[in-house]
C-alpha positions in Angstrom: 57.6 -102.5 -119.1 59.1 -99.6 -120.9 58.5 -99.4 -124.6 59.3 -95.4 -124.4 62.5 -95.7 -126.9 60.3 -97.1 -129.7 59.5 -94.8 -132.3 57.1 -95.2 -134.6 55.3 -92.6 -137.3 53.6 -89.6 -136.0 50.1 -90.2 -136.6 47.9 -87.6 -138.7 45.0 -86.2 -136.6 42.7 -85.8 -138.9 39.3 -83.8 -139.2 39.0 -84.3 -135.3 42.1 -82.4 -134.6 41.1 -79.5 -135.5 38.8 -79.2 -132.7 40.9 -77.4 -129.6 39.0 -79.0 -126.9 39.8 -82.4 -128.5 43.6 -82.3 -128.9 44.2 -83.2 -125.5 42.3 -86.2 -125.4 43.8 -87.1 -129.5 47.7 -86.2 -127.7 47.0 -89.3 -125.0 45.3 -91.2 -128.0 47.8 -91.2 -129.8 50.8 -91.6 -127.5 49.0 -94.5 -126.4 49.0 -96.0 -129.9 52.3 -95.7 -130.8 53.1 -97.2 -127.2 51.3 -100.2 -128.7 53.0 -100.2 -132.4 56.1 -100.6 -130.1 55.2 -103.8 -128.1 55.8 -105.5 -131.5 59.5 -104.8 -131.1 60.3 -106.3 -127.3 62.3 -109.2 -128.2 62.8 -109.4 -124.6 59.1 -111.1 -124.3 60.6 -114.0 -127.0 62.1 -116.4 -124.3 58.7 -116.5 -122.6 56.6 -116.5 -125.4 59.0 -120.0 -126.4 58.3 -121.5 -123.7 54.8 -121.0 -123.4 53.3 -121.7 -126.7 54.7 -125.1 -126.8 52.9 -125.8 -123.6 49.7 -124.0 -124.7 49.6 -126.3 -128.0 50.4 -129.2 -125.3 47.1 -128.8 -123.3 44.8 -131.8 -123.8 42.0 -129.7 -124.6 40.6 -132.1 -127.5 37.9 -131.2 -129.4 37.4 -128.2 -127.2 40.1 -126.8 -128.6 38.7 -126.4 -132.0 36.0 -124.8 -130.6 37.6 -122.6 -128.7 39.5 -121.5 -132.2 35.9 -120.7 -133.2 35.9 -123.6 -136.2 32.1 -123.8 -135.8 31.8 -120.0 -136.5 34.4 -120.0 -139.3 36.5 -117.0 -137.2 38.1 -117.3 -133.9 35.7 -117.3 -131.1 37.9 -115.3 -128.8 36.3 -111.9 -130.1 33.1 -112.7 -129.7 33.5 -114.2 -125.8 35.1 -111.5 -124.8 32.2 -109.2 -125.2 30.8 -111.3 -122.2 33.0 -109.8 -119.8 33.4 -106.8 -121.1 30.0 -105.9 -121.6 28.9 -106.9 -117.5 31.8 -105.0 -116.0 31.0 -102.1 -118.1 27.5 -102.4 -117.1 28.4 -103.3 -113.2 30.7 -99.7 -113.3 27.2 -98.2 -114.6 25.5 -99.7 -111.7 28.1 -98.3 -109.4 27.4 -94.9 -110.1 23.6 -95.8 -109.1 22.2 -95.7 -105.1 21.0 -98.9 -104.8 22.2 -101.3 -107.3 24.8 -102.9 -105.2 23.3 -106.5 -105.7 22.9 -105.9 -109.5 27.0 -104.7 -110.0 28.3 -107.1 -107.8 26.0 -109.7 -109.9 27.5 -108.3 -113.2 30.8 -108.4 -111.6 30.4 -112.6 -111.0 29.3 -112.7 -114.4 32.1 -111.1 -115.9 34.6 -112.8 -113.8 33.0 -116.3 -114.8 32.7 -115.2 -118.7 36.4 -113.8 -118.9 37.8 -117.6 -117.9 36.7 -119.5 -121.3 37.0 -116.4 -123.2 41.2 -115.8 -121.6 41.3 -120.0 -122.9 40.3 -119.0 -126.0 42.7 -116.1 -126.7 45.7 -118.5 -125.4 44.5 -121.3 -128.1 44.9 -118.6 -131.0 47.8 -117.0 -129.7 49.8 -120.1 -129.6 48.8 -120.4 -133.4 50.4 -117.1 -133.9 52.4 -117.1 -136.9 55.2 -114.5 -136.1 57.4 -113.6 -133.1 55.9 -109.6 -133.3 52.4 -111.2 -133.1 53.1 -112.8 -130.1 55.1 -110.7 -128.1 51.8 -108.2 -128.6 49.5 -111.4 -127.8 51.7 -111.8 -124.5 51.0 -108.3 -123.2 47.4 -108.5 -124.4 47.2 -111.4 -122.2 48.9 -110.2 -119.4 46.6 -107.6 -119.0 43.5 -109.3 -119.6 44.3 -111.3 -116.4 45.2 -108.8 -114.4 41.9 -106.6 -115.6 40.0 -110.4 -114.2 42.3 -110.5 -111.1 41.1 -107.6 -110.2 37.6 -108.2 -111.1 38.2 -111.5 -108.8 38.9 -109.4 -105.9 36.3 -107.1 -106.3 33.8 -109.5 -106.4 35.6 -111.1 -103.1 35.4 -107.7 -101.8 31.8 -107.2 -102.5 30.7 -110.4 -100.7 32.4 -109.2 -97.5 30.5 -106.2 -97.6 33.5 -104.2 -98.5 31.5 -102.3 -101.4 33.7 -99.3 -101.8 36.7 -101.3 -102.2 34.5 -103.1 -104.4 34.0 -100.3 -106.7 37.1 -98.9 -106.8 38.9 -102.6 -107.7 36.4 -103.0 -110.3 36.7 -99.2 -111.6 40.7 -100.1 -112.0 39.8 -103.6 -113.5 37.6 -101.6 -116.3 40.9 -99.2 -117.2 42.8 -102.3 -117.8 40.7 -104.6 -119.6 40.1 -100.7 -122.0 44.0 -101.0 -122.3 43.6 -104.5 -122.7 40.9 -104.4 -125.6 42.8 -101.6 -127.5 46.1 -103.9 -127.5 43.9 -106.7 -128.9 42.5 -104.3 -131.7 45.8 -103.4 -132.8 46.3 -107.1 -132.6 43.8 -108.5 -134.8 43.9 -105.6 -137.3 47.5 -106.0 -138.1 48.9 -103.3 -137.1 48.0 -99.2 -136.0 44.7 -97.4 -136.4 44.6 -93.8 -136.9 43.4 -91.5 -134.9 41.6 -89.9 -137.4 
């Protein structure tokens, strides 16, 4: 997906940028940023996004479906499940950098993978609710990675019970990038729009 013609404006850099040995790290940042200001505009993703939220809002979920929308906590509950997964696979890559944790990551790894299922429900049951077409074409590519960050996860944790542990690392080292990427496209999501880099 190729979002490199959008333009968007430049972003300041703040107090932080004028530390030298920061600027590389505030450059990627903020490319990365403006990337994400421009998923707003692919109109391309408006077929799919038309014919999915209709069958989204068709699931007969019944009264799980409020709760998934998080009525009982009076904001949605997508959020707050999401730190489920998040928080084990960032703990299982801890573990992986530690002789003799295997059992403990791969553990984490399960949990995660098991957590990230109610919590990807959730986000579909707010996105179809999405009130405008730039809202959801972001929602879409949020989604999208968030299960490919669990698909990988999936296989790592496959991986891991065939006793294939470095392939289980590095599968769950590449799920952790994308479910970062993931997260940062669901920030910009539910704050309405771009966050300096300041």
């Amino acid at each position: 997906m190729d979002i490199s013609g959008a333009t968007a404006a430049p972003r300041a850099e703040g107090t932080w940028g004028s530390l030298p040995a920061l600027r590389p790290g505030l450059r990627i940042l903020t490319e990365t940023l403006d990337r994400i200001d421009g998923l707003e505009r692919l109109d391309q993703l408006d077929p799919l996004a038309d014919r999915l939220r209709p069958f989204v809002r068709s699931l007969p979920l019944g009264a799980v479906r409020e709760g998934l929308r998080g009525g009982w906590l009076g904001y949605s509950a997508h959020p707050a499940l999401v730190q489920i997964p998040i928080g084990c696979w960032t703990s299982a890559a801890v573990l992986d950098l530690v002789p003799g944790e295997r059992r403990a990551a791969t553990l984490l790894v399960a949990l995660g993978f098991l957590g990230a299922l109610p919590t990807e429900l959730a986000g579909w049951v707010d996105w179809a609710e999405l009130p405008t077409a730039e809202e959801r074409r972001v929602g879409l590519v949020h989604a999208a990675a968030g299960a490919t960050a669990t698909a990988l996860y999936g296989l790592s944790w496959t991986a891991r019970l065939r006793g294939r542990s470095g392939r289980g690392r590095v599968l769950g080292f590449a799920g952790l990038a994308v479910v970062t990427v993931a997260g940062m496209i669901g920030g910009h999501l539910a704050h309405g729009g771009s966050v300096d880099a300041a």
